[in-house]
C-alpha positions as CSV (number, residue, x, y, z in Angstrom):
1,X,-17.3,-24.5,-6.8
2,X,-15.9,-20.9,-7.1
3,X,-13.3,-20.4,-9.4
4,X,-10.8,-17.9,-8.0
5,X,-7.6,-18.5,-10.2
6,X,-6.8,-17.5,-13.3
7,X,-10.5,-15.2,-12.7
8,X,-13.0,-16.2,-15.1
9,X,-13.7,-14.0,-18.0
10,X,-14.8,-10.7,-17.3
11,X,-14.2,-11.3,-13.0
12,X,-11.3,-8.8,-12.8
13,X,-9.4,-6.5,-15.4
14,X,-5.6,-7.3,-15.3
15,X,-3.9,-10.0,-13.3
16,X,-2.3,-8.5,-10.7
17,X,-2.5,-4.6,-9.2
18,X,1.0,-3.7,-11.9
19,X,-1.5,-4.3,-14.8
20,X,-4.4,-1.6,-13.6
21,X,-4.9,1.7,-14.0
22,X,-5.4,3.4,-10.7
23,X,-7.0,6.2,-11.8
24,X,-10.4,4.1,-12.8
25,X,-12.6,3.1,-10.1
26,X,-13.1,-0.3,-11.2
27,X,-8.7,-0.7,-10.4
28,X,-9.8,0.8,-7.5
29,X,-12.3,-1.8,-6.3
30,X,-10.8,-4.8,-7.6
31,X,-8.2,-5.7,-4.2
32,X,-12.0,-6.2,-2.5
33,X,-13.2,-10.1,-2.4
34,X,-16.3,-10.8,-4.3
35,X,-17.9,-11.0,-1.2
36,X,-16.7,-7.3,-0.1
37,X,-18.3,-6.2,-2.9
38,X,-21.3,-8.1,-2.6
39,X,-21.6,-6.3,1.2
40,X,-21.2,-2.5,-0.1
41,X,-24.0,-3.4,-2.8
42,X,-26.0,-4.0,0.4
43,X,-24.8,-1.3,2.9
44,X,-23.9,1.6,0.5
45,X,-26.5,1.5,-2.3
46,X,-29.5,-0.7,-0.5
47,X,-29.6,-3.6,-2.5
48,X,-31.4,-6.7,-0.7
49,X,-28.9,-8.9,0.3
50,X,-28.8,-12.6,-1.3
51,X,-30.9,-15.1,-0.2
52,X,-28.9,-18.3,1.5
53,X,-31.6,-20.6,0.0
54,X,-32.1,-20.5,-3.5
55,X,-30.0,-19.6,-6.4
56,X,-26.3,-19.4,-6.4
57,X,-25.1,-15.6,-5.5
58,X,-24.3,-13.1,-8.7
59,X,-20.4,-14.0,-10.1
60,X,-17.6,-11.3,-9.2
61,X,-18.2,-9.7,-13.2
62,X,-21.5,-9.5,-12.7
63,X,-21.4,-8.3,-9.1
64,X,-18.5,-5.5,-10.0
65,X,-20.7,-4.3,-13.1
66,X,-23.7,-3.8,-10.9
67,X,-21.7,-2.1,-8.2
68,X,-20.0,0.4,-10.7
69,X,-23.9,1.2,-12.4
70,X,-24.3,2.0,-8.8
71,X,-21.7,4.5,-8.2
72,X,-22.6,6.2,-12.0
73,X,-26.1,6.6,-10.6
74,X,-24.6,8.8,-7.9
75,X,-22.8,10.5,-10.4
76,X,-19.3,8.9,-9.3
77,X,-17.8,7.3,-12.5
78,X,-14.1,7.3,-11.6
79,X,-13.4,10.4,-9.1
80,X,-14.6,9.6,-5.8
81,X,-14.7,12.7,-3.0
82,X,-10.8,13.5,-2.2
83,X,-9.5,14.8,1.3
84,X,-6.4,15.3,2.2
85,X,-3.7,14.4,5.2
86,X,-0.3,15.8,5.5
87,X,2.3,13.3,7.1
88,X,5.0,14.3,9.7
89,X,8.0,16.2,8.3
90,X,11.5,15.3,8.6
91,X,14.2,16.8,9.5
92,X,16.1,17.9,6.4
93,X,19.6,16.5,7.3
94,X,18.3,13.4,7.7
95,X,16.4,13.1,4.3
96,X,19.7,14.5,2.6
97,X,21.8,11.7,4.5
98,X,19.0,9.5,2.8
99,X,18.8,10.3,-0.3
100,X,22.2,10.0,-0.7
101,X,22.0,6.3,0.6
102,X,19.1,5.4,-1.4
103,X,20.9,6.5,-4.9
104,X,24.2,4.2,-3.7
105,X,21.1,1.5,-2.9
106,X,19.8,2.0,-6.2
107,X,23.0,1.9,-8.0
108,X,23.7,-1.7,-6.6
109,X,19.8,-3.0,-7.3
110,X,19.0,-1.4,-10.1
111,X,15.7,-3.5,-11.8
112,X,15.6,-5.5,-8.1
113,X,12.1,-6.3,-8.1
114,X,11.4,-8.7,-5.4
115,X,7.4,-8.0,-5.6
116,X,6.4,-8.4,-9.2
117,X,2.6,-7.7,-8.6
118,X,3.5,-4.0,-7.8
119,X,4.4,-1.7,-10.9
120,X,8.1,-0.2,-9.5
121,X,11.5,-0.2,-11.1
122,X,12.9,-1.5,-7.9
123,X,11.8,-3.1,-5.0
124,X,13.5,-4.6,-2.0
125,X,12.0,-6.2,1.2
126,X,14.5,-5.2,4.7
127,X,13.3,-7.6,7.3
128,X,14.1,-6.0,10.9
129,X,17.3,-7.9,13.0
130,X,14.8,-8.8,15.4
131,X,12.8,-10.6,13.4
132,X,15.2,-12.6,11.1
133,X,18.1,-13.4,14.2
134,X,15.1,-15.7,15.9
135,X,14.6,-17.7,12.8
136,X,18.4,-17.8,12.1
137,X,19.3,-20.2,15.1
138,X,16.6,-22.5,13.5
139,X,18.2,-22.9,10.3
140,X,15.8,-20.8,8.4
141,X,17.0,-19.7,5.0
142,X,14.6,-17.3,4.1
143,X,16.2,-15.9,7.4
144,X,19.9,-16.3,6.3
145,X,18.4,-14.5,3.4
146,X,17.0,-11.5,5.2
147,X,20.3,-11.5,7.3
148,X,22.6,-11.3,4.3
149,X,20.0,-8.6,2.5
150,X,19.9,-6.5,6.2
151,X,23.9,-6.8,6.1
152,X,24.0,-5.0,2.7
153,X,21.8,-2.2,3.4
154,X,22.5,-1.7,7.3
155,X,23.9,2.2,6.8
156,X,20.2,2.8,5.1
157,X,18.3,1.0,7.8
158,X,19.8,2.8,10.4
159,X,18.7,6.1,8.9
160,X,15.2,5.1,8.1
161,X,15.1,3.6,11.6
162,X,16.1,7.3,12.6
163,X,14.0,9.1,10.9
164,X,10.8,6.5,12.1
165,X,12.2,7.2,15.9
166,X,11.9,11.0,15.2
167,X,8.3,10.8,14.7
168,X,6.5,8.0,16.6
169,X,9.3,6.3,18.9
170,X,6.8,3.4,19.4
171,X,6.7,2.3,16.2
172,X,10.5,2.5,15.4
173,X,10.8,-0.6,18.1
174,X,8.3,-2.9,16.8
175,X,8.1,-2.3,12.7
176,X,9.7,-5.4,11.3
177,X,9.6,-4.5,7.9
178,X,10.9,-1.9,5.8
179,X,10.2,-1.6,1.5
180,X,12.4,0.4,-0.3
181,X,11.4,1.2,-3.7
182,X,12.1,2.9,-6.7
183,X,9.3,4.6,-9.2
184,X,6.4,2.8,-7.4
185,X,3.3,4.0,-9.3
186,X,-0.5,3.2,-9.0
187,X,-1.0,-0.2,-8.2
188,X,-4.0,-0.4,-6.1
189,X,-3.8,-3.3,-3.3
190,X,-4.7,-4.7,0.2
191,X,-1.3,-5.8,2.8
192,X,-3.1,-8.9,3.4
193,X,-0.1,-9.6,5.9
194,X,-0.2,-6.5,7.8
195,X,-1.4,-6.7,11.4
196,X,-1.7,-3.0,11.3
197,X,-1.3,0.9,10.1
198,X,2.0,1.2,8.2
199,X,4.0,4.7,7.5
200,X,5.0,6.1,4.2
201,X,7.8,8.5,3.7
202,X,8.5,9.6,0.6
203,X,11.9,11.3,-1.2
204,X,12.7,13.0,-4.4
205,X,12.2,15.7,-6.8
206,X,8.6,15.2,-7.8
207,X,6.4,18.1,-7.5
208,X,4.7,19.2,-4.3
209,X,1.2,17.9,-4.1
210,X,1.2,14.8,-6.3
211,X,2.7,11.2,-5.6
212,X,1.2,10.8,-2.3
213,X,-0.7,7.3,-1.0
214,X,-3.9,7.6,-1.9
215,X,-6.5,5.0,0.4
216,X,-9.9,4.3,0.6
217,X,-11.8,6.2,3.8
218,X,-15.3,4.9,2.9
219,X,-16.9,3.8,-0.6
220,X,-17.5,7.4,-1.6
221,X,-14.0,8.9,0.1
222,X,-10.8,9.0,-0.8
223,X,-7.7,10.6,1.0
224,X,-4.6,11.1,-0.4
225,X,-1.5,11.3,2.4
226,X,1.1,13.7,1.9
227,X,4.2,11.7,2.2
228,X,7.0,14.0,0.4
229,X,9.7,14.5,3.1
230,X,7.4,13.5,5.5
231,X,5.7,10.3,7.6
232,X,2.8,9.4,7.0
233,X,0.5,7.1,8.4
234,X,-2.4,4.7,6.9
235,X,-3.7,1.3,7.4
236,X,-2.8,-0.8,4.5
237,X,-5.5,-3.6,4.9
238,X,-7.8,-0.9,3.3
239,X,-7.2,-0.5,-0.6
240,X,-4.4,1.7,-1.5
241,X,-2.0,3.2,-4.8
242,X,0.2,5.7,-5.5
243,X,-0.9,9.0,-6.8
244,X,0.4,10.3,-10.4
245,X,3.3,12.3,-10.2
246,X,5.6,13.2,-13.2
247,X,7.2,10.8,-15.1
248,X,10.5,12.2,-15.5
249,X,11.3,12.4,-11.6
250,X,12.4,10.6,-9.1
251,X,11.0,9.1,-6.3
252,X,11.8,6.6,-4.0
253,X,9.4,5.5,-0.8
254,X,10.1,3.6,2.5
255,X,7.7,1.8,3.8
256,X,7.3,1.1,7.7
257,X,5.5,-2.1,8.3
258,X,4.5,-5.0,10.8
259,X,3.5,-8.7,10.2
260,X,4.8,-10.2,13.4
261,X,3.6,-9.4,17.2
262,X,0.2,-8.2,18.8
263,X,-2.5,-7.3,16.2
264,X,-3.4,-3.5,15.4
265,X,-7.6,-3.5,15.2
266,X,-9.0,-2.1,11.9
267,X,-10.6,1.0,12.6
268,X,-9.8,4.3,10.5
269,X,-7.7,4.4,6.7
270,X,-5.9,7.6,7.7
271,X,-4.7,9.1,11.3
272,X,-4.4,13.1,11.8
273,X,-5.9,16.1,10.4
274,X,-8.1,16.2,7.2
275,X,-8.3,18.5,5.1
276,X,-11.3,18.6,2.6
């Protein structure tokens, strides 16, 4: 029997992505199953993989050390190669029309934190109409709940729908989710109930060049998306944090998503230009 909750000693540093620091490798690795990281032992550093007869396969503590020996041997001990990929940009009405509605939105949440496991001040879920009105007629109350929530914030969906129709028109219609958060930082995770890429848009005063989305490419590569004031687009279902930026500022994210409707296959971590 595998014990998978709480992790056995030594399986996984921290509890939850809030409690790591993304800036270590190991933070880095730990949204991967044991099994994930079992597989890059094999197809990134050569190992033989385990035998089905015989003894049980390494633990996740052991597995992780032997992976992160790995990566030191190839002279990676926390910094993995970084690229970069600059989002859409927005036009700048638009973000000032947002920003104005986010500060009113965070002045009635303040502290809202509806997903503890992420390290932000605040953090609310908007479900799109579409998705919540089906449920409604069903008696759903997580539905009810999304209704009410969507009701509350309707002058800030409409302008983050705006602003997601100025860039990819396709997406605006079927996203049917939409985070709005407050100091997000770090917190490196998998959407395990994403059924595709997601966007990123990012606004505040932090300083050019630091508080982007930073994902996983391949085991050595890592890009970081340039969301300030602009759209950008990743695939969530590959391991992803926030980048530093200054404590002191301010920066609040939107975050285009889809869990309901035809599957998006899992094929690149980034989309457009890189720049090494």
């Amino acid at each position: 029997m595998t014990v998978t909750y709480p992790p056995p000693p030594g399986a996984k540093i921290g509890l939850s992505a809030c409690d790591r620091d993304a800036t270590l490798l190991r933070s880095q690795l730990e949204p991967y199953t044991t099994l994930q990281l079992r597989k890059r032992l094999v197809s990134t550093f050569g190992q033989e993989p385990h035998k089905m007869i015989g003894p049980s396969p390494p633990a996740r503590a052991e597995v992780m050390e032997r992976l992160l020996e790995f990566y030191a041997k190839a002279g990676v001990e926390n910094d993995r190669r970084l690229v970069r990929v600059h989002g859409t940009p927005v036009d700048a009405d638009l973000l000032a029309k947002l920003l104005v509605e986010l500060r009113a939105w965070l002045a009635r949440h303040e502290n809202h934190q509806e997903r503890p496991n992420i390290h932000a001040q605040t953090y609310m879920i908007l479900r799109s109409p579409a998705e919540f009105e089906k449920k409604v007629s069903t008696g759903s109350s997580k539905a009810r709940t999304a209704q009410k929530t969507y009701e509350q914030n309707a002058r800030l969906w409409e302008l983050a729908a705006a602003a997601m129709a100025s860039v990819d028109l396709e997406f605006a219609a079927k996203f049917t989710g939409l985070a709005v958060t407050h100091g997000f930082r770090g917190s490196p995770h998998i959407d395990t109930t994403n059924i595709g890429p997601f966007y990123g848009l990012a606004i505040g005063d932090f300083a050019d060049g630091t508080g982007g989305i930073r994902v996983e490419v391949d085991p050595m590569t890592i890009a970081e998306v340039n969301t300030k004031h602009r759209l950008g687009k990743l695939d969530g279902r590959f391991p992803h944090w926030v980048a530093p930026y200054e404590k002191s500022c301010e920066r609040f994210s939107l975050i285009y998503y889809q869990t309901e409707g035809e599957v998006t296959p899992q094929t690149t971590a980034v989309f457009g230009t890189v720049l090494n």
